[in-house]
C-alpha positions as CSV (number, residue, x, y, z in Angstrom):
1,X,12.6,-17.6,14.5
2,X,11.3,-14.2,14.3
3,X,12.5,-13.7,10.4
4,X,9.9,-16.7,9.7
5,X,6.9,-13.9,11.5
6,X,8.3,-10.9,9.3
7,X,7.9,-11.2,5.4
8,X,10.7,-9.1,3.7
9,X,8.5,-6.3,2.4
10,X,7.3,-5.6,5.4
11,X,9.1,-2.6,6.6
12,X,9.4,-2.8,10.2
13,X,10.1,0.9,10.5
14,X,9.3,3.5,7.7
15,X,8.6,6.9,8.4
16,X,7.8,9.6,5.7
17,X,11.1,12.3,6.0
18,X,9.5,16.2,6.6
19,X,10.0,17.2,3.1
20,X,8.1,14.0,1.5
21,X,5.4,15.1,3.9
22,X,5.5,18.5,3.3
23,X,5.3,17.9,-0.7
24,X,2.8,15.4,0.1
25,X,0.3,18.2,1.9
26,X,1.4,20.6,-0.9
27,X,-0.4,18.3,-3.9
28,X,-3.5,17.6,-1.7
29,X,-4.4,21.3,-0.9
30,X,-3.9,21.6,-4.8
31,X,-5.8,19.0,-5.7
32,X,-8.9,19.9,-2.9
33,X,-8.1,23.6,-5.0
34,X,-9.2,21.4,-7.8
35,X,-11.8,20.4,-6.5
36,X,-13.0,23.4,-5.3
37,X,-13.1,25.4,-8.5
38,X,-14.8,22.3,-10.2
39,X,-17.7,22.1,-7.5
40,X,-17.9,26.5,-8.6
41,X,-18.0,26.3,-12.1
42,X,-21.1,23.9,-11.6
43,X,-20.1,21.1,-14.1
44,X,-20.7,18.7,-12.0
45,X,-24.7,19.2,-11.7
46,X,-25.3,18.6,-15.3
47,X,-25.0,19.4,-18.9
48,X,-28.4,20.5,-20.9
49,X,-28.9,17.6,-23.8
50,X,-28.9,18.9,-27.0
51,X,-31.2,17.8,-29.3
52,X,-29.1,15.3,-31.3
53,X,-26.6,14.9,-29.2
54,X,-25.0,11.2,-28.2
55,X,-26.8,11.5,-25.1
56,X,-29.5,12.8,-26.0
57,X,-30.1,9.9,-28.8
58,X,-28.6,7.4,-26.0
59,X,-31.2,8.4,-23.7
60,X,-34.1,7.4,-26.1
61,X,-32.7,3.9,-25.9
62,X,-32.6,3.2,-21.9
63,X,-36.0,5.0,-20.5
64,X,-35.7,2.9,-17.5
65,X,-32.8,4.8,-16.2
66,X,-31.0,7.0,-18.4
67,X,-27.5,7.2,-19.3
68,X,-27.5,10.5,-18.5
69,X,-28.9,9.7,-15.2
70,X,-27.1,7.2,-14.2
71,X,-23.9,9.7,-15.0
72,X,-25.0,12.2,-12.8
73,X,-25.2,9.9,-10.2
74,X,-21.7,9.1,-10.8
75,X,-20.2,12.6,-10.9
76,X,-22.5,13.8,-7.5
77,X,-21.0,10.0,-5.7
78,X,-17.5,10.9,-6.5
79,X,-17.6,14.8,-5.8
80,X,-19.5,14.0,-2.8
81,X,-16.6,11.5,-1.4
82,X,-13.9,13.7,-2.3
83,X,-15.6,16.9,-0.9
84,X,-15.9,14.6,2.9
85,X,-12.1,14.3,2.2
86,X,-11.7,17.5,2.1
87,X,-14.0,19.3,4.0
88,X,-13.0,16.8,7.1
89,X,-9.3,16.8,6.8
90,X,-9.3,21.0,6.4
91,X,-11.8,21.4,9.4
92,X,-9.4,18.7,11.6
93,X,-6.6,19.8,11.1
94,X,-5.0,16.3,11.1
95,X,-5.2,13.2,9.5
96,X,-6.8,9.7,9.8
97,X,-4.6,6.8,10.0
98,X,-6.4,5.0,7.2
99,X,-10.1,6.3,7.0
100,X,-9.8,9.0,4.3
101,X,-8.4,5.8,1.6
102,X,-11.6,4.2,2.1
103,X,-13.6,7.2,0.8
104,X,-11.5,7.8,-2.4
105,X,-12.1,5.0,-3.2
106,X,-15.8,5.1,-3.3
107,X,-14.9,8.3,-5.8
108,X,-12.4,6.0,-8.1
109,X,-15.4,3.6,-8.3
110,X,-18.1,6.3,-9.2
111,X,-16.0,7.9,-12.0
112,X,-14.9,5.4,-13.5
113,X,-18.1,3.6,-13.9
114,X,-19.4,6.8,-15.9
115,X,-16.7,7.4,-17.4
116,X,-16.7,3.6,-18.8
117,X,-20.5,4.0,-19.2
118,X,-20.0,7.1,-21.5
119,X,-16.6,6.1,-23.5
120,X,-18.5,2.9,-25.2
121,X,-17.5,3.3,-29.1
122,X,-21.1,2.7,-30.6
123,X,-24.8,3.5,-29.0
124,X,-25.0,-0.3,-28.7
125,X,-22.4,-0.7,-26.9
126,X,-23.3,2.4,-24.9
127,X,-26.8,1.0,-24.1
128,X,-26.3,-2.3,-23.7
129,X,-23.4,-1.2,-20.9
130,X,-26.1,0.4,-19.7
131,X,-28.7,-2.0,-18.7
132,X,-25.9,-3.9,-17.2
133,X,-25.6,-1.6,-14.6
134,X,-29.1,-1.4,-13.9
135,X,-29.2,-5.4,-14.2
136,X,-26.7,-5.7,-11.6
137,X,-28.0,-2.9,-9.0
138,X,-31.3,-4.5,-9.5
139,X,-29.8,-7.7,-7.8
140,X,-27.8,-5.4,-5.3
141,X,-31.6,-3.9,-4.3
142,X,-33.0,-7.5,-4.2
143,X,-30.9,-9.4,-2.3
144,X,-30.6,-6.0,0.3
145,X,-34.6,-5.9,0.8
146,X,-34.7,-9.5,1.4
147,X,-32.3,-9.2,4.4
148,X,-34.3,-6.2,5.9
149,X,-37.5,-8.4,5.6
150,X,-38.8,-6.7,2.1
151,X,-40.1,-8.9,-1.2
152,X,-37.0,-10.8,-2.3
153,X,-38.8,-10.7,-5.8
154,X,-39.4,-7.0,-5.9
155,X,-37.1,-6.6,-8.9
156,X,-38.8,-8.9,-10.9
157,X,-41.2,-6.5,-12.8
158,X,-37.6,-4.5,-13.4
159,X,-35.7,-7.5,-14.9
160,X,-38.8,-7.9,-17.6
161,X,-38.8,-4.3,-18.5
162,X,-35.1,-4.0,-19.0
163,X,-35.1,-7.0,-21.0
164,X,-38.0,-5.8,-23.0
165,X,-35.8,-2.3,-23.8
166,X,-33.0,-4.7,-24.9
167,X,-35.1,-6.4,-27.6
168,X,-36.5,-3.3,-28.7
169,X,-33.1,-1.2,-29.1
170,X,-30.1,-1.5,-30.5
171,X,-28.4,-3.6,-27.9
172,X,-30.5,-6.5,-28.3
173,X,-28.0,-8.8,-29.0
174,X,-25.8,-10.1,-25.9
175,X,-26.5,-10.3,-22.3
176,X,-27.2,-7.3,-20.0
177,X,-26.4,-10.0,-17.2
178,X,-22.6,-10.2,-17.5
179,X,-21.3,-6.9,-15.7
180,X,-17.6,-6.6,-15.7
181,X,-15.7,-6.4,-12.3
182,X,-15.1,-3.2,-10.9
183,X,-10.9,-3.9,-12.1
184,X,-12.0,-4.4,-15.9
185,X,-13.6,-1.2,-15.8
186,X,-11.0,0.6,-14.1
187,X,-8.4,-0.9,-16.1
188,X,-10.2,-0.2,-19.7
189,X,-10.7,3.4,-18.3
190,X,-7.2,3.6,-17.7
191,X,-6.3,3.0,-21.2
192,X,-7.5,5.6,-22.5
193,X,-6.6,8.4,-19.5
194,X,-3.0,7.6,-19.8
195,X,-1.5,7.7,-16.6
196,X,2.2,8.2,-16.5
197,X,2.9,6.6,-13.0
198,X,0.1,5.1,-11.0
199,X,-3.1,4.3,-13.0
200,X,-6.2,4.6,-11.6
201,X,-6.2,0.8,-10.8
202,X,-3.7,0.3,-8.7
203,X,-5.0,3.4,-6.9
204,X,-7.8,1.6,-6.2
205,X,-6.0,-1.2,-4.8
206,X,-4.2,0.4,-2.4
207,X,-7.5,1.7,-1.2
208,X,-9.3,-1.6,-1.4
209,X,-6.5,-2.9,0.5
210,X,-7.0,-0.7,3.2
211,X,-10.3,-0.4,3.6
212,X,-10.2,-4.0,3.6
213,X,-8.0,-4.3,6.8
214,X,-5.2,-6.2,4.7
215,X,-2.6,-5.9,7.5
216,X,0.3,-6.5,5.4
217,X,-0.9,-3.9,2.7
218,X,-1.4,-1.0,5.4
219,X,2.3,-2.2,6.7
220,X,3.7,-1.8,3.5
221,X,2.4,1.1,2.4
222,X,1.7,3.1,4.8
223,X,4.1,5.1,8.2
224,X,5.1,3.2,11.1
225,X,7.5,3.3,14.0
226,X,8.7,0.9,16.3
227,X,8.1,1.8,19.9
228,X,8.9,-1.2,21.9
229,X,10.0,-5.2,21.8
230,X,7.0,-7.0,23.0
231,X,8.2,-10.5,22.8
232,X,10.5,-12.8,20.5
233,X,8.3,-12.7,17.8
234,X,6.6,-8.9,17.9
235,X,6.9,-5.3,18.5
236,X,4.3,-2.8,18.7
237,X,4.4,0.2,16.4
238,X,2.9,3.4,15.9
239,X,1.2,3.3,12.7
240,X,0.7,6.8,10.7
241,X,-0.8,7.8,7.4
242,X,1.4,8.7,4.4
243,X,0.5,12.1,3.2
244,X,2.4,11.4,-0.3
245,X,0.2,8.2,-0.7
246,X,-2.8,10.0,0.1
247,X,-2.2,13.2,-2.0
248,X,-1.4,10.5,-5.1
249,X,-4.7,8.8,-4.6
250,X,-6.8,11.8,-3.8
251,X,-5.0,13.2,-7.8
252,X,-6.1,10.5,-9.2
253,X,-9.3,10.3,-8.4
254,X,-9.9,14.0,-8.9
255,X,-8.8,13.0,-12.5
256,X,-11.0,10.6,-13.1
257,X,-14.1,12.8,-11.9
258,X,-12.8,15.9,-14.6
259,X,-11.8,13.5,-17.3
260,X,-15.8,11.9,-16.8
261,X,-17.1,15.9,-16.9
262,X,-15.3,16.2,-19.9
263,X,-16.7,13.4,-21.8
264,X,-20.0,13.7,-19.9
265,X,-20.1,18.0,-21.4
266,X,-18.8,16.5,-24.8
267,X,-21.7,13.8,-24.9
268,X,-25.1,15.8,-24.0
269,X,-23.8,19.1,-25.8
270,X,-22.5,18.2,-29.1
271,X,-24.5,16.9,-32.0
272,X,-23.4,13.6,-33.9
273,X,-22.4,14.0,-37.3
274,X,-24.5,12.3,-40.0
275,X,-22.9,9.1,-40.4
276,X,-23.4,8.4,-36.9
277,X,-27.1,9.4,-36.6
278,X,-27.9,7.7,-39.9
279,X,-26.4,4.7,-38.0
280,X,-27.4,4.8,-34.8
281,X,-31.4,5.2,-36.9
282,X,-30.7,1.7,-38.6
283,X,-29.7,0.1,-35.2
284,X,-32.9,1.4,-33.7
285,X,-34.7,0.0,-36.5
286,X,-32.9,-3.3,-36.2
């Protein structure tokens, strides 16, 4: 009877050997090294738009809340959840049994929704992804006020003046209404990272699934020890974090956030050759 209680890919003892662990701590403090020298240099906080650049032009085309914006917020999100990782792990001195997944993945989120916001092939594209996230955090906002007691219609006047920049720009064709779940995004952003082993997707899963209190996911994944029998059917174990898990995530997030600063620096600094301004112009026009 007790086989019928215990799926086979639950591990009913699993327990990360000394020198997984010990390469496990080695790729975190390099990674919150990483970190460290990308919150220095600054790049985080912002590029200056050059006149001309992609941003620059995409910014004329969403003056509700601008790409470059809404990037920023992005970048500051996901370096402010890894930082917390960080900072709280380093000033501990130990580690949470499943806490510190639930914050990378707030920082897998934020990076990869600017770095899907900025890799759009065409302005239109760009824009019209744009106003999709504003669509959708407008919702977010209204449905939030109305449970505190606010105006459940306060985003009205917002849902008129995004539509209104859709028909005047170039992304006036489509819906701003259809945001793609978080996993598209993820996935498409993965596509074009290239990850050799775990994409940032499945990162994100394992988060999800522990933040999420998914019992069997946290079993699977992550260290446990059998203590005692407690009946026919159950045991009680002492559950542990995995340190290798945790480094993986932590990487790949931290990629995520310097492959976004790279695209974001590439974006608002250089200018866009002729053939795109000339038809990025007609768009505008169109």
């Amino acid at each position: 009877m007790a086989n019928e209680y215990v799926p086979k890919y639950l591990r009913l003892d699993a327990t990360e050997s000394s020198e997984e662990a010990a390469l496990g701590r080695t790729l975190l403090e390099a990674n919150f090294d990483r970190l460290t020298r990308l919150i220095q240099s600054g790049r985080y906080q912002g590029f200056s738009l050059a006149p001309g650049s992609r941003l620059w032009g995409d910014d004329r085309h969403t003056p509700y809340n601008p790409i470059s914006y809404q990037v920023a917020w992005y970048a500051m999100v996901a370096v402010d959840h890894l930082r917390f990782v960080r900072d709280s792990l380093q000033s501990r001195g130990e580690f949470a049994v499943m806490a510190e997944y639930t914050v990378v993945r707030s920082a897998i989120e934020a990076a990869g929704y600017g770095y899907w916001l900025l890799d759009g092939g065409t302005q239109t594209k760009r824009v019209r992804n744009s106003l999709r996230l504003s669509w959708d955090s407008i919702d977010d906002v209204e449905s939030l006020l109305g449970s505190s007691g606010g105006s459940k219609d306060g985003g009205r006047d917002i849902r008129t003046r995004l539509k209104q920049i859709q028909a005047e720009g170039p992304a006036h064709q489509g819906s701003i209404e259809d945001l793609p779940t978080i996993t598209r995004i993820l996935g498409l952003t993965d596509t074009r990272i290239g990850f050799q082993r775990m994409t940032g997707l499945e990162a994100w899963r394992i988060c999800s699934g522990i933040a999420h209190s998914n019992t069997p996911v946290a079993i699977a994944l992550l260290e446990h020890e059998q203590v005692e029998t407690s009946d026919a059917i159950g045991a009680i174990s002492r559950l542990s974090n995995r340190i290798g898990l945790l480094a993986t995530v932590y990487e790949i997030a931290m990629t995520y956030l310097e492959r976004l600063l790279d695209l974001w620096e590439t974006a608002a600094t250089q200018p866009v050759n002729r053939s795109s301004t000339r038809r990025r112009v007609e768009l505008g026009r169109g």
